[in-house]
N, C-alpha and C positions, 0 to 999 in steps of 0.2 A: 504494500500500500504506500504509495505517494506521498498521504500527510497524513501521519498518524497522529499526529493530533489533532483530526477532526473527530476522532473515535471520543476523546477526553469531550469536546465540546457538546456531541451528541448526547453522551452519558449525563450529563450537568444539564443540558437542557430538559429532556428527557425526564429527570429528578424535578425541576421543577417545575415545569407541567402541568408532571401528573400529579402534583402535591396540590394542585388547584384544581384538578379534572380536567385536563387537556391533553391534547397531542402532542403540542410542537411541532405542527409541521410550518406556522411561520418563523420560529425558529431555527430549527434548520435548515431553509431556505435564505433564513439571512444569514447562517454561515456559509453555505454554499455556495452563495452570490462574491464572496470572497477567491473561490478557486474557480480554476477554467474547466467549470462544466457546462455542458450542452443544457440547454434549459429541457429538455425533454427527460433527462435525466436528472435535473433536479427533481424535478415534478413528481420521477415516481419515488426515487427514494424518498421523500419526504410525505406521500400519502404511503408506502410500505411500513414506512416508520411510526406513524399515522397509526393505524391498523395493529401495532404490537400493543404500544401503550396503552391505548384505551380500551382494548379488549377484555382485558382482567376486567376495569372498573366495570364496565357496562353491564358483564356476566353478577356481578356482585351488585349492582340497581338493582338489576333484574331480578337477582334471584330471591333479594328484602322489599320487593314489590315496590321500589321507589321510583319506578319509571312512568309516569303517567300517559299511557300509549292512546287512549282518546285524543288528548291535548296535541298529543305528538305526528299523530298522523297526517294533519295537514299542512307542517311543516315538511315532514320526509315527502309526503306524497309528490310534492312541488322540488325539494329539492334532489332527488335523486335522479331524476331523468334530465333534469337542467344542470348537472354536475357530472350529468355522461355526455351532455352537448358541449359544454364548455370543453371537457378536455377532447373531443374531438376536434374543435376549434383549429386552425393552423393558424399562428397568429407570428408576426416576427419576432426575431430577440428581443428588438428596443421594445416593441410593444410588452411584452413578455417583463421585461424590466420597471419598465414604466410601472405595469398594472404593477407588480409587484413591491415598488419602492410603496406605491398609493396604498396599498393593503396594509404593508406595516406600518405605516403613517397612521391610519384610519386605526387597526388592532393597538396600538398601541394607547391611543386618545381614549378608547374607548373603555380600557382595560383601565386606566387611570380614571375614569369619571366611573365607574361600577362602586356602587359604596357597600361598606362594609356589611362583612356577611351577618344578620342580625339572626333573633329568634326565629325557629320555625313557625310563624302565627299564620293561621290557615286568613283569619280575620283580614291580611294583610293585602291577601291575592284580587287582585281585581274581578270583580262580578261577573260581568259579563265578555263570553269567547268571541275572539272576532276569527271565524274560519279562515277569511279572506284576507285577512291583515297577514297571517300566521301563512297563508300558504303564498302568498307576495313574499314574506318576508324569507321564508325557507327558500323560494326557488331563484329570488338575486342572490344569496347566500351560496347557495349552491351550482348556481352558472359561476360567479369568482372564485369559486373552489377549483371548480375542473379547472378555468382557466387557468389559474397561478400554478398551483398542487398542495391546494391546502383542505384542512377539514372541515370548517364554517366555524368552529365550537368560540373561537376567539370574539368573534362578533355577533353569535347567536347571543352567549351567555351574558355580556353586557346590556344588551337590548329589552333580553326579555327577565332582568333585574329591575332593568329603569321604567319597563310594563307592569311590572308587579303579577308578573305571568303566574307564578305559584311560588311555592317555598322556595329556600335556593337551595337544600339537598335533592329537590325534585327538578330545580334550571339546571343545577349538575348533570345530574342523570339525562337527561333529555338533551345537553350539551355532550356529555358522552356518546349516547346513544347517535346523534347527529353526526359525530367526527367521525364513526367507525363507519356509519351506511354510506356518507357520504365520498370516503377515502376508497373505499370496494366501487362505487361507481365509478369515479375517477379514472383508477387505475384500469376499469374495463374498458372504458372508453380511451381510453392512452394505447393501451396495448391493441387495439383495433387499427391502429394506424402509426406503429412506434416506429419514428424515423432512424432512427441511430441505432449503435449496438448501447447495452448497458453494461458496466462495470460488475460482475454476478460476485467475486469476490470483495469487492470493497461495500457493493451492498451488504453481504452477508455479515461481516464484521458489523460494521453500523446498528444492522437489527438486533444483534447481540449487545451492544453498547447501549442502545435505547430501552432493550429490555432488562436489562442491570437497572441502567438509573432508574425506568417505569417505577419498577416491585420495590424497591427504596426508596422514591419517594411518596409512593401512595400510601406507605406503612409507616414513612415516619413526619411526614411534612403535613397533615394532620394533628401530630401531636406536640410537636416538636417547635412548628414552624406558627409564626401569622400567617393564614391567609390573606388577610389585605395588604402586610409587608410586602409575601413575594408577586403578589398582584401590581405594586406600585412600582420593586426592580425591575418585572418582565415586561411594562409599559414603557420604562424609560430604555432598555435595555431594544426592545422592540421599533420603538419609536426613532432611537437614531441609528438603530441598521436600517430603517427605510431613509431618513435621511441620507445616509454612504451608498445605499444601491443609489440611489437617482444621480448624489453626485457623480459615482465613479461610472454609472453606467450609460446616463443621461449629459450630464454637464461639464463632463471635462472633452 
């Protein structure tokens, strides 16, 4: 492997994540954005990587019945077939960059305006579903998904905190739940039409490294860690790797 220390950077993002219920796939996308990869190969290893971490949690929503699949379905419904359009997309580098610098810009803003995770008060959740808000909101979520190669969960989960959509161990789980179907569509639709060859060993590593940090930091970044702390480093942290993608990729 080339740079082994993308493995290190995987692993630490990876830990912190999922110590929030996420992926990281804009994370490792704004590590990637640093080495001379194909953007088609970012894309998958970062919805591959996608797909390790949040897999455990989802299984464990699921199986404490904290995923509320009513609520959920007309997000998924809209964004799963619009996150296998997107990554059909051929779209150029710059473009490819572009969107991507804007993604982490926007995840980043948005991760920092989420406020703190309070009590579980059912009292809290707004009354009334809007179907159509929720299946708008899953399927632009999920067409910028395909496009970049990301899981939506960064920009679902802010959103539908400042909606007072439901609890936030149930926005968790339905942000989990989001990252994982939407990263399986991605990647199908990627591989439908995969221009390049892909790195099958530096993948493989990577998905070992994410699955390390994943199961540590779901296990201890819960008990260990603030929530809304590492919510505020991975906004800023997020926030000016989209700054550096634009400059380095866009402005110089």
């Amino acid at each position: 492997m080339q740079h082994p220390e993308i493995l290190f950077f995987f692993f630490t993002i990876a830990f912190i994540y999922s110590s929030v219920g996420f992926g990281g796939g804009s994370g490792y996308l704004a590590i990637l954005a640093f080495y001379a990869l194909a953007p088609h190969e970012m894309r998958l290893t970062a919805l591959v990587c996608n797909i390790v971490v949040v897999t455990g949690g989802t299984y464990l929503f699921i199986k404490k019945k904290e995923l509320p699949f009513q609520k959920v379905i007309p997000l998924v419904a809209a964004s799963v077939p619009m996150a296998f359009i997107g990554a059909l997309m051929r779209i150029s580098e710059a473009t490819f960059f572009l969107l991507l610098g804007i993604s982490l810009l926007t995840a980043g803003i948005l991760l920092w305006l989420q406020p703190a995770t309070q009590k579980e008060n059912p009292d809290a959740i707004a009354e009334k579903r809007n179907y159509i808000r929720d299946a708008a909101l899953g399927g632009a979520i999920g067409l910028l998904s395909g496009m970049v190669g990301i899981g939506g969960g960064i920009f679902l989960a802010p959103v539908l905190n400042l909606l007072r959509w439901d609890t936030p161990r149930r926005i968790a789980a339905t942000a989990s739940f989001f990252i994982l179907i939407n990263s399986v569509s991605g990647i199908t639709g990627q591989l439908m039409h995969l221009p390049g060859a892909v790195n099958t060993t530096q993948l493989t590593l990577l998905v070992l490294a994410v699955l390390a940090g994943g199961q540590l930091g779901s296990r201890m970044g819960i008990t260990r860690l603030s929530p809304q702390l590492v919510r505020r480093v991975t906004a800023l942290l997020v926030f000016f790797a989209g700054l550096e993608v634009l400059h380095k990729h866009l402005l110089s």
